[in-house]
TIFIDO-175725 format. One record per residue (C-alpha): x, y, z; residue in one letter; residue number from 1. Coordinates in steps of 0.001 Angstrom, whole numbers. Layout:
BEGIN
<<X Y Z> A NUM>,
...
//
This chain:
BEGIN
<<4242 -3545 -33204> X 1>,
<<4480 71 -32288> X 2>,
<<3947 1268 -28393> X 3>,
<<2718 5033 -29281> X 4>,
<<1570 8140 -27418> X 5>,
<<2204 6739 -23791> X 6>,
<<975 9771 -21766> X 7>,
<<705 9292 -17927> X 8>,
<<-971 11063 -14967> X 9>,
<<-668 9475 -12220> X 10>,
<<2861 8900 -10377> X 11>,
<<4347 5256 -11223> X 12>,
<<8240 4327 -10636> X 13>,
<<10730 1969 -10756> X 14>,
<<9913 -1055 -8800> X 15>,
<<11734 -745 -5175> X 16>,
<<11531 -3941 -3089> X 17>,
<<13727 -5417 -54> X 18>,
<<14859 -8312 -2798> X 19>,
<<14555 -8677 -6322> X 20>,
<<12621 -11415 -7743> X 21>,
<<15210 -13889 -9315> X 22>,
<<15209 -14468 -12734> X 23>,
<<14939 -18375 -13916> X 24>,
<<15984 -17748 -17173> X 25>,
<<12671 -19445 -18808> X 26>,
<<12789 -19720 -22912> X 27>,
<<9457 -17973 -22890> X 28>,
<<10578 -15038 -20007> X 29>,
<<10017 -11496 -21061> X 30>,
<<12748 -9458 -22197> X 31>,
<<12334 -5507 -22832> X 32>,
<<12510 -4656 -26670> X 33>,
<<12121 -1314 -28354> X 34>,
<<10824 -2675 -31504> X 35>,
<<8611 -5450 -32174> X 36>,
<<6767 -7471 -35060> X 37>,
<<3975 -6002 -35602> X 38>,
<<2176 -2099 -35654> X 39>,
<<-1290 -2453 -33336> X 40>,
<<-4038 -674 -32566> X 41>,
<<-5179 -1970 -29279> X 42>,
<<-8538 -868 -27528> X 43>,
<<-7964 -2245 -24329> X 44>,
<<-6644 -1134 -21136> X 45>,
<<-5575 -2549 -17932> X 46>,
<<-6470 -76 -14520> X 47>,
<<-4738 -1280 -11556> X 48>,
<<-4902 316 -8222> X 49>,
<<-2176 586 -5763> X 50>,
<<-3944 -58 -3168> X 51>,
<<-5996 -3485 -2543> X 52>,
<<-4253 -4826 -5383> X 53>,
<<-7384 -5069 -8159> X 54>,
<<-6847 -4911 -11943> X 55>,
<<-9450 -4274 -14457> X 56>,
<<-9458 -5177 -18014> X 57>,
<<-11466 -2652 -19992> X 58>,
<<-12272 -565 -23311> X 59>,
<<-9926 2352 -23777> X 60>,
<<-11154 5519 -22350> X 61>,
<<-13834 3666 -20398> X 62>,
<<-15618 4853 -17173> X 63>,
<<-17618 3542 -14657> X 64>,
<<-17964 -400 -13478> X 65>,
<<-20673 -1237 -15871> X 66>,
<<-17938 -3013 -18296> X 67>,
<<-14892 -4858 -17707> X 68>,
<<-12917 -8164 -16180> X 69>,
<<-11836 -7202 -12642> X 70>,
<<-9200 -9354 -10730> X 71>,
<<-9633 -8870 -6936> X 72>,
<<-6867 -10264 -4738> X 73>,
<<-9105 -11512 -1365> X 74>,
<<-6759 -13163 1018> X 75>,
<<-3603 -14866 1709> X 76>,
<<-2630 -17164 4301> X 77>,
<<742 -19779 5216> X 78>,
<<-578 -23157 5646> X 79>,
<<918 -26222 7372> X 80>,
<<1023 -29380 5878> X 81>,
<<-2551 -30440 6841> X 82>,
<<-3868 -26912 5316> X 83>,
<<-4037 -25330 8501> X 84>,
<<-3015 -21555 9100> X 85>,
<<-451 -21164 10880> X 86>,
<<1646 -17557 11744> X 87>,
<<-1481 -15910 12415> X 88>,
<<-407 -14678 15883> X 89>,
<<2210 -12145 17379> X 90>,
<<2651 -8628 15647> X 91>,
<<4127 -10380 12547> X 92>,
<<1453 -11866 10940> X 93>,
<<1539 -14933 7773> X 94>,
<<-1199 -14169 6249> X 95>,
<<-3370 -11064 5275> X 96>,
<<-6808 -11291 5703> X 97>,
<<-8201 -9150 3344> X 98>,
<<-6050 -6742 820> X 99>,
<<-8266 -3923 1043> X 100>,
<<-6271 -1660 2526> X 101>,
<<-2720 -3308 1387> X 102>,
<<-190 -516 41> X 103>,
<<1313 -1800 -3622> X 104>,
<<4359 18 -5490> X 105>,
<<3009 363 -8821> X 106>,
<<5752 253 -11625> X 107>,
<<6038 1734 -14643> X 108>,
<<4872 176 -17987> X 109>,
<<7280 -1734 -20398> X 110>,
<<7368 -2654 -24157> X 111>,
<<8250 -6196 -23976> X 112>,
<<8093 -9467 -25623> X 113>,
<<6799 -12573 -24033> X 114>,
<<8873 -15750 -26304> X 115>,
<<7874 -14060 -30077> X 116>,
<<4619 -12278 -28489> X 117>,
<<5065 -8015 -27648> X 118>,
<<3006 -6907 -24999> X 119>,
<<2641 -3934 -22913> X 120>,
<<3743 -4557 -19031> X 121>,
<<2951 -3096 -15801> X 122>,
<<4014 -4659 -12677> X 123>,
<<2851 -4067 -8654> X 124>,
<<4414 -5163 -5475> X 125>,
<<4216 -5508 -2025> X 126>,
<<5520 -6973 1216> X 127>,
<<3938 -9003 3505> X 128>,
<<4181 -7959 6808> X 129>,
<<8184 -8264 7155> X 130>,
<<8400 -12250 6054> X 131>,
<<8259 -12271 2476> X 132>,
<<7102 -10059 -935> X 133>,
<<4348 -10711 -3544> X 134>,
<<4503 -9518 -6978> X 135>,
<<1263 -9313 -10165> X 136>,
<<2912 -8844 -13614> X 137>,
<<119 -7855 -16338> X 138>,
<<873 -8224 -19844> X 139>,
<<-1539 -6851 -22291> X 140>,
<<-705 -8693 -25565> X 141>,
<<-539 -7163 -28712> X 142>,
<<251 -9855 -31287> X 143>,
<<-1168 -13530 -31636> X 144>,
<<544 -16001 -30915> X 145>,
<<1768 -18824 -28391> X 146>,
<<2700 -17777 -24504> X 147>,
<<3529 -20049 -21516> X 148>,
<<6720 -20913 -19238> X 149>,
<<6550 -24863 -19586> X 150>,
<<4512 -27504 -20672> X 151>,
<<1042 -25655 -20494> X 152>,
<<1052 -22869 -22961> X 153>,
<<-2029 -20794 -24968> X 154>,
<<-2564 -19421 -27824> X 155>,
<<-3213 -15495 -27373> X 156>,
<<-4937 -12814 -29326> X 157>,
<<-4811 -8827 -28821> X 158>,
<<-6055 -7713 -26187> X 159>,
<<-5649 -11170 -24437> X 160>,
<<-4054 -10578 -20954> X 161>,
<<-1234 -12326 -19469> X 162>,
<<-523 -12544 -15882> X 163>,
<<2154 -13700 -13978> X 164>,
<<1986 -14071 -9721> X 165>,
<<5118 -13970 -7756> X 166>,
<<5906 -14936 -4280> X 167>,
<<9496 -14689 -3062> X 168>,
<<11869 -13731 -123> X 169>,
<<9822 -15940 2374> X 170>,
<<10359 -16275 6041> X 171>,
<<8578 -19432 7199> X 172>,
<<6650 -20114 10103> X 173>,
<<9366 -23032 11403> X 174>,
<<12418 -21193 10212> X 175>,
<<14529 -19637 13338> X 176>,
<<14130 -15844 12448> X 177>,
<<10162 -16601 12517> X 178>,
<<8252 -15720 15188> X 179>,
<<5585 -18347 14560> X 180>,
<<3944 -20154 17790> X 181>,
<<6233 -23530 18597> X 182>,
<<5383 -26004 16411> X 183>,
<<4416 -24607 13488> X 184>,
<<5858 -25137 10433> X 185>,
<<4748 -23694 6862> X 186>,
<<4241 -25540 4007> X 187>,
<<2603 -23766 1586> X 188>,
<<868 -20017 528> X 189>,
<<-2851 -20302 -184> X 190>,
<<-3610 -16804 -2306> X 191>,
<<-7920 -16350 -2914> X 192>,
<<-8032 -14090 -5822> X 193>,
<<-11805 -13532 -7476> X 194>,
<<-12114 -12853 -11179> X 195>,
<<-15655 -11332 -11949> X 196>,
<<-17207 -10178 -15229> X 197>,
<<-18795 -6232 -14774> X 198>,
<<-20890 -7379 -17330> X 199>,
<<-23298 -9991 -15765> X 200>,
<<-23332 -13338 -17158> X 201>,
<<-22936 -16669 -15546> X 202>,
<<-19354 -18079 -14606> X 203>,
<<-19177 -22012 -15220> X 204>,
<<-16012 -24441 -15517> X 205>,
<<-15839 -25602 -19337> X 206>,
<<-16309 -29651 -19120> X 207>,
<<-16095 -29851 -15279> X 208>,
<<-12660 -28843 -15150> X 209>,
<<-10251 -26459 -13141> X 210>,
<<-7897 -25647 -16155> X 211>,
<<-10826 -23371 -18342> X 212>,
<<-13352 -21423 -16405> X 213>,
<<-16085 -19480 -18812> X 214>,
<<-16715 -16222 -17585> X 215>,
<<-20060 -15274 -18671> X 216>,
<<-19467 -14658 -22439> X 217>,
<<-16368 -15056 -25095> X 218>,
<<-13873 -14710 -21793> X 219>,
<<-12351 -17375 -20481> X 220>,
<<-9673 -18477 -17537> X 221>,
<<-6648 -20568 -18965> X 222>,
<<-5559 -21950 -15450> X 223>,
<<-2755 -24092 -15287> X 224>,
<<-1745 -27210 -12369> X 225>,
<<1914 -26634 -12415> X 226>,
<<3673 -23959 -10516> X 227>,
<<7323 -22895 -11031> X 228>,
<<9079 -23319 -7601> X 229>,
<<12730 -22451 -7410> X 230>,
<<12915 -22419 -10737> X 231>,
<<11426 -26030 -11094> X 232>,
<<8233 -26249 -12582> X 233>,
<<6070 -28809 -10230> X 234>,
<<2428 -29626 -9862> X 235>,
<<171 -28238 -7525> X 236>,
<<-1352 -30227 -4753> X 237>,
<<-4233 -32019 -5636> X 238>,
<<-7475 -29991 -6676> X 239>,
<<-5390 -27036 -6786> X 240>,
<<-6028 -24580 -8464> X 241>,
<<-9392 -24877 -6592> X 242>,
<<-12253 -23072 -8529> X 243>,
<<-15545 -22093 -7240> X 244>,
<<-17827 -20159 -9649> X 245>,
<<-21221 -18178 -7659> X 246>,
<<-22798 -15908 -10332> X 247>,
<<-20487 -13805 -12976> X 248>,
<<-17552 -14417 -9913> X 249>,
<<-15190 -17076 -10152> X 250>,
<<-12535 -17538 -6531> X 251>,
<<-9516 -19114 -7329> X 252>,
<<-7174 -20818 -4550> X 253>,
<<-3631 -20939 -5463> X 254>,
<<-1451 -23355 -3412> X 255>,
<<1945 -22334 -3723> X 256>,
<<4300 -25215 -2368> X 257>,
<<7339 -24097 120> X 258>,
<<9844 -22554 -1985> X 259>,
<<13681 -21453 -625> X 260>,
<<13758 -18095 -2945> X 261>,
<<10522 -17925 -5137> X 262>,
<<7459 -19306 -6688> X 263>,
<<5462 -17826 -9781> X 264>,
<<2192 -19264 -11544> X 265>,
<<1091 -17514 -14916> X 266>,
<<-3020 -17675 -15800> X 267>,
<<-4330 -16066 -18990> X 268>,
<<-7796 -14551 -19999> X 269>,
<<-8509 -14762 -23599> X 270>,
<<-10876 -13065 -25726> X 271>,
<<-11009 -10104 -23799> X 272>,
<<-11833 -7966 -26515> X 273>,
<<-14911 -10004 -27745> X 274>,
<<-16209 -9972 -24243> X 275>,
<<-16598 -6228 -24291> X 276>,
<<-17795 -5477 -27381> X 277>,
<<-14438 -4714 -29310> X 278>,
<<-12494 -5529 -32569> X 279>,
<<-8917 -5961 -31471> X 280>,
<<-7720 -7103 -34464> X 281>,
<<-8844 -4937 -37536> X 282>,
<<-5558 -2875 -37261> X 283>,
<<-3043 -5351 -37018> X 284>,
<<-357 -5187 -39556> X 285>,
<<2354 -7531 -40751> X 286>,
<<5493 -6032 -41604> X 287>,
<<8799 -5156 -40283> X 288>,
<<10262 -3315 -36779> X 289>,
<<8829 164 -36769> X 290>,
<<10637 891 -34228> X 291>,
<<9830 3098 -30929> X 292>,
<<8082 6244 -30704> X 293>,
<<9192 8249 -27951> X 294>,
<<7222 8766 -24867> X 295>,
<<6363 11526 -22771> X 296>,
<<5711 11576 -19049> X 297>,
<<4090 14159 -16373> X 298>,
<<3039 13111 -13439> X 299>,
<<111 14512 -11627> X 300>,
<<-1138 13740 -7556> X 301>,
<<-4288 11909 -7244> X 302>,
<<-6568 9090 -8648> X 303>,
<<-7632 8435 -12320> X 304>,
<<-5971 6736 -15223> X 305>,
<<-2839 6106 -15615> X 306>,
<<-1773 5452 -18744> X 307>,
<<-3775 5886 -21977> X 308>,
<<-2158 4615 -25482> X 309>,
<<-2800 2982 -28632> X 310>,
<<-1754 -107 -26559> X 311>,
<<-2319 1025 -22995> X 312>,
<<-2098 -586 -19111> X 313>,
<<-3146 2011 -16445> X 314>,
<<-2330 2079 -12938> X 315>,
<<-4353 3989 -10504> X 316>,
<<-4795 5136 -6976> X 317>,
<<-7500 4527 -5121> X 318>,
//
């Protein structure tokens, strides 16, 4: 697959947080290529803003709210072991309440592989208060095949979108460089994120379950139970992921068990492109490594797309 005609105007830059997330080493982690399988035409695009933390999968070139997947990240909160909050007094707080006005480092995008699958990535970041970091990886895929980091694994399309969550470099409520009340002692990171379809329909969990939430149309949620902790994969706590659906809105709740140096959980959505009204796959080509066109780069002040390409994620300001 060739990544062609990368253009950007809006300012995006190298990652720069107070730790770098640690690598686990997972057979299906994603490694930066400049050539892969397959030549694709891609119509999709991914707009993230850099501040609040939303991401919206929609058509190329697209305008307006009318059409699209959005991702909204709602609230976060440290939890004790019987769920309550706990941190959430003092000047440095463990949780954030809402992420509407939460400042995110938007990175620039990547040609990478996920396993055998290229994608295009685009990563944000931000700290939390000063007690730990959080971290969204989007990978818009651009070849079919299998992607997961352990046991649960899909099978992806183009225009299918990857997504990894990342929590690392925690200080815990409990821990003697916290400033938590006395007593309390963390044991886990709730994160509410809300997916909603643009497009109306009615969001409903596929046989009753947590694992596959319908959308509205031809999208759909791939959730998983397991969580990588440490670099351990583990299970969730019971009825986590939790999954409410209220119209075309689904609110997932993430429980994220205490971790030393870092946690990540990877959901998908598939059949993005069916969902808005595209055909992702009438230019895909087998053959060999193409190789990589060059890209150019100028950076302009302000909001609006990011990055428009053949296989394009865009991040925006607000």
């Amino acid at each position: 697959m060739l990544f062609s005609g990368l253009w950007f105007v809006c300012l995006v830059a190298p990652l720069s947080t107070a730790a770098i997330f640690p690598s686990c080493g997972d057979a299906n982690s994603t490694t930066t290529t400049g050539t892969s399988p397959n030549a694709t035409d891609v119509p999709v695009e991914v707009n993230i803003q850099g501040q609040s933390g939303k991401f919206t999968i929609v058509p190329k070139g697209s305008s307006g709210n009318s059409v699209g997947i959005r991702v909204t990240m709602d609230a976060l909160r440290e939890v004790d072991a019987a769920g309550e909050a706990v941190g959430q007094t003092g000047s440095v707080k463990h949780s954030v309440n809402t992420f509407a006005a939460q400042d995110f480092t938007v990175g620039s995008v990547e040609q990478v592989t996920i396993g055998s699958v290229g994608a295009a990535k685009i990563s944000f970041e931000s700290t939390v208060s000063s007690i730990g970091s959080l971290g969204v990886d989007t990978y818009l895929i651009a070849d079919s095949g299998p992607v997961g980091m352990n046991n649960d694994s899909w099978s992806v399309d183009i225009g299918d979108l990857k997504w990894n969550i990342r929590l690392w470099d925690w200080t815990w409520c409990g821990d003697s460089s916290a400033t938590c009340k006395n007593g309390e002692v963390g044991d886990a990171i709730e994160l509410d994120i809300t997916v909603q379809n643009m497009g109306g329909g009615s969001a409903t969990k596929k046989n009753g379950s947590n694992k596959t939430v319908s959308l509205g149309g031809s999208a759909e949620l791939q959730l998983s139970t397991q969580v990588q902790t440490d670099c351990t994969w583990v299970e969730m706590a019971p009825d986590y992921p939790m999954v409410t659906t209220h119209g075309s809105s689904t609110t997932i709740t993430f429980r994220f068990p205490r971790f030393s140096s870092s946690s990540l959980y990877d959901p998908v959505i598939s059949g993005s492109c069916g969902e808005l009204g595209l055909d992702c796959a009438g230019d895909s080509t087998e053959g060999s490594p193409t190789g990589a066109s060059s890209v150019s780069a100028s950076a302009t002040a302000g909001a609006g797309a990011a990055v428009a390409a053949a296989l394009a994620a865009t991040a925006c300001w607000r």
